[in-house]
Steps between C-alpha positions, in 0.01 A plus 500: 500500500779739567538524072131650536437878584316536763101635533426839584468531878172640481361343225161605385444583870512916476253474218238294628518657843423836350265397262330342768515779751404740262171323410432461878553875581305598222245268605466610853528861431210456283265308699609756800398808332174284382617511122423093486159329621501343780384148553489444886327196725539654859520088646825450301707811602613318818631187311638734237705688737627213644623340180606789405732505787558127464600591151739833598665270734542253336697701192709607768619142648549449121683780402747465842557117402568532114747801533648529823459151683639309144648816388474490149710742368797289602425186309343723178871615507623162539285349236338276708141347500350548810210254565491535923358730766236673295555357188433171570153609569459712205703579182480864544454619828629882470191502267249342641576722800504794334138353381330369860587877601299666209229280570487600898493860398193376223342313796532750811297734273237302494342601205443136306509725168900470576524200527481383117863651502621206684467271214610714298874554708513154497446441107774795499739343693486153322513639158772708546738278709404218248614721207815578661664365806373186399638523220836601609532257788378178305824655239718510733429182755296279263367165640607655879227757432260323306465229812504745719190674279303145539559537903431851604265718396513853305292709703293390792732311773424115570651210636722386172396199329705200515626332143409173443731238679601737770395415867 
C-alpha cells in the first residue's frame, strides 16, 4: 500500500457536512419565522424530543469514537483500513454522525413537516460516499474493502454481519 497515495483526510466530509447543515438551518429558520406549514400532533412532541436527544447524543458518542478514540487521521496518513472502534459498526461513521445530529435538530423542532429531510440526508449521504470514497477505497484496498462492505454497514450502525463460515 505504501506505492498508493494516500486519501484526502477529509474526504467528502466538509461537503456533505455543509450541505447538510445548510439545508437544516435553512429549514429551521424557515419553519421559525412560520415561512413552512406546520404539521404538529401535540402527543408526539415528548417522544420527539427525546429521540431527538437520543439522536444528538448519539452523533456525539459517534463522532468522539470515529475521530478521536480510533483517531483516524493517523491511519488515513498511514494508508491503513480501519475496520474497528466505530467502523466496525458502520462504514462511515464521521457521516452518519454528522447525519443523526441533523436529524435531532429536524426532530427537537417538532414540526413532522421536517422530518421528510431525514430521508433525504440519508439518500445524500449514500449516494455521494458511494460515488466517491467508495470508489476510492475499494481502488486502493480491493477485496480488504469489498469484505469489509458485505460486513458493516454504510450508514446506519449495526452489529456487523458475519461471512459465511465464520463463527
Amino acid at each position: 500500500m505504501e506505492d498508493k497515495k494516500p486519501l484526502s483526510q477529509y474526504g467528502i466530509g466538509p461537503y456533505y457536512a455543509a450541505l447538510m447543515f445548510a439545508l437544516t438551518l435553512a429549514a429551521l429558520l424557515l419553519n421559525q419565522f412560520g415561512m413552512l406549514p406546520v404539521l404538529h400532533f401535540p402527543p408526539v412532541v415528548l417522544p420527539l424530543k427525546l429521540l431527538a436527544a437520543a439522536c444528538i447524543i448519539a452523533a456525539a458518542l459517534l463522532w468522539v469514537n470515529a475521530v478521536i478514540t480510533t483517531k483516524i487521521a493517523q491511519h488515513i496518513r498511514r494508508n491503513e483500513l480501519v475496520t474497528s472502534g466505530a467502523y466496525a459498526w458502520v462504514r462511515n461513521p464521521i457521516y452518519s454522525a454528522i447525519m443523526f445530529l441533523m436529524w435531532g435538530l429536524l426532530l427537537w423542532s417538532g414540526n413532522l413537516l421536517l422530518l421528510l429531510l431525514c430521508p433525504v440526508y440519508h439518500l445524500l449521504m449514500m449516494v455521494m460516499v458511494k460515488r466517491t470514497e467508495e470508489k476510492w477505497l475499494a481502488a486502493l484496498y480491493g477485496k480488504a474493502y469489498l469484505d469489509y462492505c458485505k460486513k458493516v454497514n454504510r450508514c446506519i450502525p449495526w452489529i456487523p454481519r458475519r461471512k459465511e463460515g465464520e463463527s
